[in-house]
VMD Tcl script that draws the C-alpha trace (Angstrom):
set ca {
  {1.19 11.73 -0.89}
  {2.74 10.45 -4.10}
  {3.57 6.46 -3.93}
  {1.96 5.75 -0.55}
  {2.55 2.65 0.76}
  {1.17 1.41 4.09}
  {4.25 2.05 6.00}
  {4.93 5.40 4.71}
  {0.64 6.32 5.95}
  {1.67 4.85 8.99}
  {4.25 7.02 9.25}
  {2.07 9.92 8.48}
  {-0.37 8.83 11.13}
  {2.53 8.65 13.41}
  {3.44 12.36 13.03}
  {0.24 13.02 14.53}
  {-2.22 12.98 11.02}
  {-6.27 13.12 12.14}
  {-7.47 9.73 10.93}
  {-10.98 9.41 9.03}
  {-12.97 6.06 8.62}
  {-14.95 6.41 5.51}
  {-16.99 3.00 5.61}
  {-20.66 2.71 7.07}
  {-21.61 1.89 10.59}
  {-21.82 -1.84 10.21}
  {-18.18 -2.07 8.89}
  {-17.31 0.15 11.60}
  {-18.43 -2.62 13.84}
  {-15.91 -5.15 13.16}
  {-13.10 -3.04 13.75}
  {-11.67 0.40 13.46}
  {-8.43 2.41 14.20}
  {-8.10 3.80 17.55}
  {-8.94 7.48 17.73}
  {-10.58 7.35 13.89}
  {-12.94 9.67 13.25}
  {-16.26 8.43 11.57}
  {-17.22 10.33 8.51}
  {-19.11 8.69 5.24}
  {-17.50 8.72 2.17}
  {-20.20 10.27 0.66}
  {-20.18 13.14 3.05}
  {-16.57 13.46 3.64}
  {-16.07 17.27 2.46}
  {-19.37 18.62 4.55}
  {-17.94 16.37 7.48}
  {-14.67 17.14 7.66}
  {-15.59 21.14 7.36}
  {-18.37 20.42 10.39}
  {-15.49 19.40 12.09}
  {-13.70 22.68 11.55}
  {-10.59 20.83 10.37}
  {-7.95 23.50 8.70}
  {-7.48 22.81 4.68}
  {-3.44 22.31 5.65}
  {-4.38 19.26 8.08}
  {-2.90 16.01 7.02}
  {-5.62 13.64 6.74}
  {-5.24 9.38 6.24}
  {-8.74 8.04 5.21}
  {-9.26 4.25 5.42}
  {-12.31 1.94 4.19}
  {-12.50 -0.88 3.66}
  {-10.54 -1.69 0.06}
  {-9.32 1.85 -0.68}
  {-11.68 2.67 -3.25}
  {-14.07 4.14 -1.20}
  {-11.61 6.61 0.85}
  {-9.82 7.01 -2.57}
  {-13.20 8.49 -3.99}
  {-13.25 10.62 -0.19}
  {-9.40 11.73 -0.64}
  {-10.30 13.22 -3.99}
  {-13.66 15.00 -3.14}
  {-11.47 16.75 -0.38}
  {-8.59 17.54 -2.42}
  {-10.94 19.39 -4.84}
  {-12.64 20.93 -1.72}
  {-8.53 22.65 -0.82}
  {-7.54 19.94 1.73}
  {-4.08 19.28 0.13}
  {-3.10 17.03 2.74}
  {-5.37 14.42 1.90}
  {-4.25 11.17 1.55}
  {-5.69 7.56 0.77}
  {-4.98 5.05 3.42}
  {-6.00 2.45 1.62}
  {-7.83 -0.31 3.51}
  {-8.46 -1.32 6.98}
  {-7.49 -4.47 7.55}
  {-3.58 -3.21 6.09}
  {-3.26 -0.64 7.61}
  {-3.81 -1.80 11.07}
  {-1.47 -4.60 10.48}
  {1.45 -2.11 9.97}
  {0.00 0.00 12.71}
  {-0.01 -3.12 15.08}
  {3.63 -3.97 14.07}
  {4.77 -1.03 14.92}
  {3.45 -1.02 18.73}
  {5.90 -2.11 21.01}
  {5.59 -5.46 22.58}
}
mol new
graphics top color blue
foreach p $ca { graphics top sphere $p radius 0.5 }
foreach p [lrange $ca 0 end-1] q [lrange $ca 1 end] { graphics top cylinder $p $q radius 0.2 }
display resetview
C-alpha cells in the first residue's frame, strides 16, 4: 500500500485485513491488537503459509517500531503475498484503532 499512513492501515484492517504481530513473546505481553495473529518476523513467510493464508489476502503486520514488520512485509511480498502491508508500530496503530471505537 503506497503512502500508508496509520489511518489509511486502519482502514485496511477495518475492511476485514488478517492482522500479524511480528514482535517476540515478551513484547507481546504488554499489549497486542485484538484478534492479531502471532508470527515472528523472522519466520513470517513459513508462518503465514502454515496458516494456509491465500497470496491475495491483505495482510497489516505491526511490531514494535515498523522496522521489524517492514523487514516481514518484504520477505512476504517476495514470497507472492501482494497484499502485504507494513503497519508500522504498535503503540500507533492502536491509538487510531482505539479512536475509531465508538464511545
Amino acid at each position: 500500500m503506497p503512502n500508508s499512513t496509520p489511518e489509511t492501515i486502519a482502514d485496511a484492517i477495518a475492511a476485514g485485513a488478517t492482522v500479524i504481530d511480528v514482535r517476540t513473546a515478551e513484547e507481546m505481553a504488554e499489549g497486542t491488537l485484538t484478534g492479531a495473529l502471532p508470527i515472528l518476523h523472522t519466520e513470517i513467510v513459513a508462518g503465514v503459509e502454515a496458516l494456509n493464508i491465500p497470496a491475495d489476502t491483505t495482510l497489516v503486520l505491526y511490531c514494535r517500531s515498523g522496522r521489524r514488520s517492514g523487514v516481514a512485509t518484504s520477505a512476504l511480498q517476495a514470497a507472492g503475498y501482494r497484499n502485504a502491508i507494513n503497519g508500522g508500530g504498535y503503540t500507533e496503530l492502536a491509538a487510531v484503532l482505539a479512536e475509531r471505537q465508538p464511545g
